[in-house]
C-alpha positions in Angstrom: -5.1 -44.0 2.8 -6.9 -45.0 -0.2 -5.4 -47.3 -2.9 -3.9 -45.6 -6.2 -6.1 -46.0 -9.2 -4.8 -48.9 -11.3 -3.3 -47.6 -14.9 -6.0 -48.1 -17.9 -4.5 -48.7 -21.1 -6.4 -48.9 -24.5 -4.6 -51.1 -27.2 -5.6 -51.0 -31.0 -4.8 -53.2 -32.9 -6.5 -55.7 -35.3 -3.7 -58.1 -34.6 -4.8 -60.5 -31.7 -1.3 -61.7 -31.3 0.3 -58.3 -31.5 -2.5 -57.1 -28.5 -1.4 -60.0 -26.8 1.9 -58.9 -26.7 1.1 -55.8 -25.7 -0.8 -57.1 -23.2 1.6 -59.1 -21.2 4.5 -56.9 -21.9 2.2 -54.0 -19.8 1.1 -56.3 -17.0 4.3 -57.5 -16.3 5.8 -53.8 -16.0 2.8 -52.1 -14.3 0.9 -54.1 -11.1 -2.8 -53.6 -11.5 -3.1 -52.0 -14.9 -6.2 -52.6 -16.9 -5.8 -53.1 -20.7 -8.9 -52.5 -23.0 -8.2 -53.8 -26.1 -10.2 -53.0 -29.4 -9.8 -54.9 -32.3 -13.2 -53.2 -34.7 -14.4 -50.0 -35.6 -17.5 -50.3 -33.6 -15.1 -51.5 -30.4 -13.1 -48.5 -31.3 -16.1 -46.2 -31.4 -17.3 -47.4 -28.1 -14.0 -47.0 -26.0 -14.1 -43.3 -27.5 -17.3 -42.4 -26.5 -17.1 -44.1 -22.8 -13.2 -42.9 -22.7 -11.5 -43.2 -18.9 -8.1 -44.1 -20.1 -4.7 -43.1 -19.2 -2.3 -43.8 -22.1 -3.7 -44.8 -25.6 -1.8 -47.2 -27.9 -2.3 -47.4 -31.7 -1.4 -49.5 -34.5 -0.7 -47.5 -37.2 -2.3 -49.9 -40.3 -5.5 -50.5 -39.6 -8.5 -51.9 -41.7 -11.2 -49.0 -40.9 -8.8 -46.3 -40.3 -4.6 -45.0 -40.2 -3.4 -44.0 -36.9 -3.0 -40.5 -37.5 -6.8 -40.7 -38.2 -7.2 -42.3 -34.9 -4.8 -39.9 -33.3 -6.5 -36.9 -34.0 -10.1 -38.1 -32.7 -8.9 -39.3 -29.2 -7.2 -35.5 -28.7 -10.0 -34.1 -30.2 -13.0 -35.9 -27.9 -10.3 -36.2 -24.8 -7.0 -33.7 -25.0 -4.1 -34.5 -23.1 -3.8 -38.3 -23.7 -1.2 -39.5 -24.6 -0.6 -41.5 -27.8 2.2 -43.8 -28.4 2.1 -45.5 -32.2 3.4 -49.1 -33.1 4.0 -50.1 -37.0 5.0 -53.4 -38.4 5.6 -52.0 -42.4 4.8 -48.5 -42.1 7.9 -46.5 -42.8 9.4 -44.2 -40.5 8.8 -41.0 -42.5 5.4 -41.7 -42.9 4.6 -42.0 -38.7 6.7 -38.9 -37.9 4.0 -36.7 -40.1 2.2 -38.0 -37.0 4.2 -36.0 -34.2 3.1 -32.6 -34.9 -0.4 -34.0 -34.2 1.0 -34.7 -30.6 2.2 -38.3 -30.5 4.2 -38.9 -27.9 6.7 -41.8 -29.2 6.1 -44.6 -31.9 7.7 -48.1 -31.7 8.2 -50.8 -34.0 6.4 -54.4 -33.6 9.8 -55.9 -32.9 10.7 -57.7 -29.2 13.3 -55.5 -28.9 10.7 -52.6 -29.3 8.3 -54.5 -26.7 10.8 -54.6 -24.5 11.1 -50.7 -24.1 7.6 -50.7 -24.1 7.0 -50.1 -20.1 9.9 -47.4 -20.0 8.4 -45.4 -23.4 5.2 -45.7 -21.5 6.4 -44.0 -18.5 7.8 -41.2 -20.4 4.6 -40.8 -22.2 2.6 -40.4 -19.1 4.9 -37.9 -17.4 5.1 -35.8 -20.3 0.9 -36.1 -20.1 1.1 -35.0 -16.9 3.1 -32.2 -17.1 1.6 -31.0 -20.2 -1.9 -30.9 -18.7 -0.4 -28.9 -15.7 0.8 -26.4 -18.2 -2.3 -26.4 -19.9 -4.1 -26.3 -16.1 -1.6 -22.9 -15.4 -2.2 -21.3 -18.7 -6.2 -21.8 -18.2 -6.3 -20.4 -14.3 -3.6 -17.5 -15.9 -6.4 -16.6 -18.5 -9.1 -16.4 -15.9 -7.0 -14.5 -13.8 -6.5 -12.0 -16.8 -9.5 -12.2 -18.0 -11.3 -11.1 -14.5 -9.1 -8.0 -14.2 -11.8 -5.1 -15.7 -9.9 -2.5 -14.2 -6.9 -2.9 -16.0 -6.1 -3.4 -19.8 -3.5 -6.5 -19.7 -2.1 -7.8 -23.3 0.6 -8.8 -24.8 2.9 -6.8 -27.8 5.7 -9.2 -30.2 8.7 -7.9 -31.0 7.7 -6.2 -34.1 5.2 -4.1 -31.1 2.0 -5.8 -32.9 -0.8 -6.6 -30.1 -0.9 -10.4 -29.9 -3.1 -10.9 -26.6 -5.9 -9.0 -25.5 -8.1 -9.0 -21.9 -11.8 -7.8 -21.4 -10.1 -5.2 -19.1 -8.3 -3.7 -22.6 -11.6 -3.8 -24.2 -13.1 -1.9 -21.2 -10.8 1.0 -21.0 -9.5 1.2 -24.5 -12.9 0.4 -26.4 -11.7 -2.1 -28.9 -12.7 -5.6 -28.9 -10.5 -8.6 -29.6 -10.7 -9.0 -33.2 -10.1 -5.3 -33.6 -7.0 -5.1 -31.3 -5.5 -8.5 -32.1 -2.3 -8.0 -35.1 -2.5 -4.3 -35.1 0.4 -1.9 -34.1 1.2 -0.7 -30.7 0.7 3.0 -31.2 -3.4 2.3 -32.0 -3.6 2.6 -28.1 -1.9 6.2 -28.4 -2.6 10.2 -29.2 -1.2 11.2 -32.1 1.4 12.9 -30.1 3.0 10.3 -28.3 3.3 7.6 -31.0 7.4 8.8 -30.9 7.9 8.2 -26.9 7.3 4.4 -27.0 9.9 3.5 -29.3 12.7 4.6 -26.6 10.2 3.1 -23.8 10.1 -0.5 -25.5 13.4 0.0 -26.1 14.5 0.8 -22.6 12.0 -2.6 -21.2 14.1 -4.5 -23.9 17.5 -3.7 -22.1 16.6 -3.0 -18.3 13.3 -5.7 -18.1 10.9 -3.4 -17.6 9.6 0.1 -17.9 6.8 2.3 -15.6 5.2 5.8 -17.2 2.4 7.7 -17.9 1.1 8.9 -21.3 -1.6 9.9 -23.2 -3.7 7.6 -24.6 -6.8 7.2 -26.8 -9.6 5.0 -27.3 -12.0 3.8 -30.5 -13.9 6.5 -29.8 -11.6 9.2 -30.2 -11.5 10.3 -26.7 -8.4 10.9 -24.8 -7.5 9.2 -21.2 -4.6 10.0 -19.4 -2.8 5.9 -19.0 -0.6 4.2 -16.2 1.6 2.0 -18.1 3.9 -0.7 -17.5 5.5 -2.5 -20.1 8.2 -5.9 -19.1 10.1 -7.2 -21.4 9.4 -11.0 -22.2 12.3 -13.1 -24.0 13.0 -17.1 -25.0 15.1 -19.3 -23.3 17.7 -18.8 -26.0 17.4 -15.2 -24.8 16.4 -13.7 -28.1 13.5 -10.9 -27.3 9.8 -12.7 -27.7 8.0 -9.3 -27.0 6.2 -7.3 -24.2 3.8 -7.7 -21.1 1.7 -4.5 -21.2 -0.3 -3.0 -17.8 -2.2 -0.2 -18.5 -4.3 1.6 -16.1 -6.9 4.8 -17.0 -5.6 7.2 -14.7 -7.5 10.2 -15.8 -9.4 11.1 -12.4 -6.3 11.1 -10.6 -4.2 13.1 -13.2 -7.3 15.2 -12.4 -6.9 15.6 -9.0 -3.9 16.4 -9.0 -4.4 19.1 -11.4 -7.3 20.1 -9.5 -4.6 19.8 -6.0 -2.1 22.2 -7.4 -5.1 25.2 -8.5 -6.2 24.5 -4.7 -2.5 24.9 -3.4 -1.9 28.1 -5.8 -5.6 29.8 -4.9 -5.1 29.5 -0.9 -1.6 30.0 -1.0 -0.8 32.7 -3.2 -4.0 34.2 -4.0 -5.9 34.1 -0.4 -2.5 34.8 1.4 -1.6 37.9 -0.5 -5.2 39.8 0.4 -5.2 38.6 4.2 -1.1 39.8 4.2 -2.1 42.9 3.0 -5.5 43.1 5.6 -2.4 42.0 8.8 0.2 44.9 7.5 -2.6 47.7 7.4 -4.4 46.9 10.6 -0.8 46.5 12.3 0.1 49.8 10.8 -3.5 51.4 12.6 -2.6 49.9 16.0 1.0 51.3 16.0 -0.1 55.0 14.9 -1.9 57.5 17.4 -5.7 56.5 16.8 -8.3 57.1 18.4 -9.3 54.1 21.3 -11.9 52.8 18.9 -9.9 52.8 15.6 -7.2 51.2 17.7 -9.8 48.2 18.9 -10.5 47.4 15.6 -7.5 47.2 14.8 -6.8 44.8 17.1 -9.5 42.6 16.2 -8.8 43.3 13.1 -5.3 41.8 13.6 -6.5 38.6 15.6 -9.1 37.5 13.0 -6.1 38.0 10.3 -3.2 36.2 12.2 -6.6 33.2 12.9 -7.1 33.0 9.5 -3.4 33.1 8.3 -3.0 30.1 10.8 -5.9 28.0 9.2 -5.0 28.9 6.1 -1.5 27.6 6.9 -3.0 24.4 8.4 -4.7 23.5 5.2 -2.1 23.9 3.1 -0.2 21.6 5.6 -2.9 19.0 5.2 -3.6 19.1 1.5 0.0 18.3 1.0 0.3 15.8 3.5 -3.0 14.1 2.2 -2.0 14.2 -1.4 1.3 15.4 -1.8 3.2 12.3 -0.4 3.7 14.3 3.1 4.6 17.8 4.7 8.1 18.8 2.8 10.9 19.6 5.4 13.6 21.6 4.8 16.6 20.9 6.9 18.9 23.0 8.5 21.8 22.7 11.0 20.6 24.3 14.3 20.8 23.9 17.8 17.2 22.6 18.7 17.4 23.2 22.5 17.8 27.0 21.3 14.8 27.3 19.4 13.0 25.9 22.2 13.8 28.2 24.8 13.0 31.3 22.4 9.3 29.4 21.2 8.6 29.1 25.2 9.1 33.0 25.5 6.9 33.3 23.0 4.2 31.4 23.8 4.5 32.4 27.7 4.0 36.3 26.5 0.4 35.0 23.8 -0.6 32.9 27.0 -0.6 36.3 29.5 -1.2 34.1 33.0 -1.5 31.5 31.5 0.8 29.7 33.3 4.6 29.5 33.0 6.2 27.4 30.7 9.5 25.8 32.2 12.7 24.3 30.6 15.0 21.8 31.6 18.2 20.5 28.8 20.1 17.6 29.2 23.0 16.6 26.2 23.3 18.4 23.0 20.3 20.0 20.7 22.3 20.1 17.3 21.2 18.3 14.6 19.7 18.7 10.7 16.2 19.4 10.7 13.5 22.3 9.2 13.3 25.1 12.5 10.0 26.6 10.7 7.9 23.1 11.0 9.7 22.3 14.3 8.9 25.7 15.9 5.4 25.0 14.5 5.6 21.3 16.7 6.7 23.2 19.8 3.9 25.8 19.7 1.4 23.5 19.1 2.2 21.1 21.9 3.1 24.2 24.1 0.4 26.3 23.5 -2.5 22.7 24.1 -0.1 22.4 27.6 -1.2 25.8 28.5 -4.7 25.6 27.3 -5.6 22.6 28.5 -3.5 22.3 31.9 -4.7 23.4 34.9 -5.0 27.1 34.7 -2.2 28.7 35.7 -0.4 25.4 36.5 3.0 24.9 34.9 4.2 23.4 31.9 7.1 21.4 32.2 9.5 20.9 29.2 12.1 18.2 29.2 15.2 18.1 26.3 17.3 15.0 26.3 20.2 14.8 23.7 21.4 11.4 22.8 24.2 10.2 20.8 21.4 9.2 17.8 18.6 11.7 18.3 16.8 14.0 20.5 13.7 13.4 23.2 11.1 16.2 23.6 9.3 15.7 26.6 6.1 18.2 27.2 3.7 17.6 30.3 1.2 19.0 31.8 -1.3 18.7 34.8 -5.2 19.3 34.6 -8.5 16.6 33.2 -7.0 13.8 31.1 -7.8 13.5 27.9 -10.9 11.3 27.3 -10.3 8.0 26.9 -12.6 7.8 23.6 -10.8 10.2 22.0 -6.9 9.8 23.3 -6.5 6.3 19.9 -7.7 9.5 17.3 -5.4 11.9 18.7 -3.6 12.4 15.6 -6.4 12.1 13.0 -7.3 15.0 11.6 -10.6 17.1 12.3 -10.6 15.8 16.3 -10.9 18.2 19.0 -11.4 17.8 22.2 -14.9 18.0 23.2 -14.8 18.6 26.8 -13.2 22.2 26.3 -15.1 23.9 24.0 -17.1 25.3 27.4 -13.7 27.1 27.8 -13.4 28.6 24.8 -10.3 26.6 24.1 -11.6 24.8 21.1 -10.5 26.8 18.1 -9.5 26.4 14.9 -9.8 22.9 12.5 -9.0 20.1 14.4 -6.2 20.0 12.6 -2.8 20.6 15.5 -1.8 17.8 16.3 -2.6 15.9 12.6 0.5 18.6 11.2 2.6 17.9 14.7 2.4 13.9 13.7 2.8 14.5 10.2 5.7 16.9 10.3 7.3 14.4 13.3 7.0 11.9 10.6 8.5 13.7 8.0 11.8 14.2 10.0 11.6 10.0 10.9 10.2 10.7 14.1 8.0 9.6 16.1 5.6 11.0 18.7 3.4 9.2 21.5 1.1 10.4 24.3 -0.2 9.4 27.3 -2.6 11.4 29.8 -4.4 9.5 33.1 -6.0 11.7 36.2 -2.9 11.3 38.7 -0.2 11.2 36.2 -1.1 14.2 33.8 -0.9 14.6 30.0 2.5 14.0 28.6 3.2 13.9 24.7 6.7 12.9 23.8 8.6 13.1 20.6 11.8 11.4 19.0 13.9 12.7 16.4 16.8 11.4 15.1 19.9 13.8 14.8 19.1 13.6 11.0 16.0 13.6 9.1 16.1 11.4 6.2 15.8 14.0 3.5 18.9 16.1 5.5 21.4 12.2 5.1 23.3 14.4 2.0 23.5 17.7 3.5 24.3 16.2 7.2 27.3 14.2 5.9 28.4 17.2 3.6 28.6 19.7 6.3 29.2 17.7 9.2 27.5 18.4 13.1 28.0 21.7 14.9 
């Protein structure tokens, strides 16, 4: 462990008694310290061009100079030593012009005043200390603020004038510095929303802080839609000092958005409505007497429709999950095991020989939960049993009810899932490779990315697991109640 570097005073003073006393009042107090005493101009001059001191001590009268003159050239050639001052006639008004220079302390030549001499020189050097580690925090804080481009960062005072200003402001709002710095909040803002910040500012005031979007606009003119956070900033007294500002050009994603909900409305409304209308005519030709090739058409006619309906469906599904925060359930009370045993008829009679789908229920199948995306789960994993399983095999379905959710258990026999592709089950756009020769790989890819997502959406969860000797088994867990179904579950109470 290396020694600690010995203290180095410099004392100036053209009074060789009263550096003397300095002198031995310092060494006595501090074990190693190294005094450097300057008694000329040209000493002076010297010390402050080779510098390396700790703590700087002045006489105030001095032939070449004041201290207050001295003062100000050691913080401006080496900030952040400190300065104490020691006067024999000078009177005390006259050294205290010196403290908003930064002096730390002033002492007269008096024993008395020698004696406090180690102890004011303590204070003076932990003040030094932590002063430069403000200064140290403020400087890394600046570079920090500074190297965010993505982000305008600045500071508003209370009277919402702009009093600090990052290169990331300049980026996204086009003003520089000196065009920014004093002027009034709502620059930053479109002419219509100079109103909303008032309340906004005024809401950050009382509750700390404030997130929103709004319109802003730049030096240009031009219009970009902003993220904005605003946190209020007060003094220790509590009084309100002003405003950290966040602002973020969120134009491209406003844009998406917009560009999300014209994609939701086109396939769902206007895509829907001409394929619902293609699925009631051609239903309408199969039913009546036809002849056999109107009524094959027809057919077809119907099973490209319901194809499309389902992809259309399954896009929907993942444009919302993708960039709508997640499939939206709708929960209802309903007994679960019932809804399986009706989607197993159903998929048994669109599987003809395809094998048979059996049922086994232990507990009780009530709970709160959306039946339209859960019958969607069940045919899925039911209808990829039957596909994939050994043809003609059996699909075995297992229910458990337990006292905090229910256990959906569906397996089936035939080749495993590869290994390659069993980690991306869930990810959307995977299908399985090795049954395309069957004629079993239709559609998106996109199953069992929905089954997942609307598992999830309930607070589910769903695994799998499919080896040569042990089969393919997916199994999911609900709880009785899907988070978005807390309210209506406690208001209506369980079945």
């Amino acid at each position: 462990m290396s020694a600690p570097t010995p203290l180095r005073v410099l004392v100036v003073d053209d009074s060789a008694a009263d550096r003397l006393m300095a002198a031995r009042t310092l060494r006595r107090a501090f074990q190693g310290v190294v005094i450097l005493e300057v008694a000329t101009a040209e000493e002076w001059e010297r010390a402050l061009d080779e510098g390396g001191f700790d703590l700087a001590l002045l006489d105030y009268n001095l032939p070449w100079a004041d201290g207050l003159e001295l003062l100000r050239r050691i913080h401006l050639r080496l900030p952040g030593i400190p300065v104490i001052m020691l006067t024999g006639t000078t009177r005390e008004e006259t050294v205290l012009e010196a403290v908003p220079e930064g002096l730390e302390e002033y002492l007269p030549k008096t024993l008395d005043a020698y004696e406090q001499l180690p102890r004011t020189v303590r204070f003076a050097l932990e003040r030094g200390r932590q002063r430069r580690a403000l200064l140290e925090s403020r400087e890394t804080l600046r570079l920090v603020i500074e190297g965010v481009k993505g982000h305008a960062i600045f500071f508003v005072d209370a009277e919402r004038r702009i009093s600090s200003w990052n290169a990331g402001a300049q980026a996204v709002t086009g003003y520089s510095e000196p065009e920014a710095l004093g002027q009034p909040f709502r620059l930053l803002l479109a002419p219509e929303e100079e109103e909303h910040p008032r309340g906004e500012l005024a809401e950050a005031a009382q509750k700390g802080h404030f997130t929103g979007e709004r319109w802003c606009q730049r030096k240009d003119g031009s219009r970009f839609w902003a993220d904005m956070t605003m946190s209020a900033l007060h003094h220790e007294e509590g009084g309100l000092r002003g405003y950290a500002l966040v602002v973020r050009d969120a134009t491209e994603r406003r844009r998406t958005e917009e560009f999300r909900e014209r994609l939701l409305g086109v396939v769902g409304h206007d895509l829907r409505g001409p394929l619902q209308a293609i699925l009631l005519q051609a239903r309408v030709l199969h039913r009546t007497q036809q002849p056999e090739a109107v009524s094959r058409g027809a057919t077809r006619i119907t099973v490209a429709a319901e194809r499309m309906e389902r992809l259309i469906r399954d896009l929907l599904d993942l444009t919302r999950s993708r960039l709508g925060g997640g499939i939206p359930v709708q929960c209802q009370h309903f007994d679960l095991f019932a809804l399986v045993r009706e989607v197993s008829e159903e998929v048994e009679l669109v599987h003809h020989g395809g094998g048979r789908v059996r049922v086994r229920m232990d507990g009780d199948g009530y709970g709160a939960w959306d039946p339209g995306r859960l019958t969607q789960v069940v045919q899925n994993l039911m209808g990829n049993a039957l596909k994939y399983g050994t043809p003609g095999g059996p699909v075995e379905v297992w229910l458990r009810g337990t006292p905090d959710g229910v256990f959906l258990t569906v397996h089936n026999d035939g080749p495993p899932i590869p290994g390659d592709l069993l980690p991306h089950l869930f990810d959307p756009f995977r299908r399985g490779e090795g049954h395309r020769d069957r004629g079993l790989s239709q559609g998106l890819g996109l199953g069992l990315y929905i089954v997942h997502e609307i598992v999830r959406a309930h607070g589910g969860h769903i695994e799998v697991s499919s080896t040569e000797e042990e089969g393919t088994r997916f199994e999911v867990r609900l709880p009785r109640h899907a988070p978005p179904c807390a309210s209506l579950a406690a208001a209506e109470g369980s079945p």
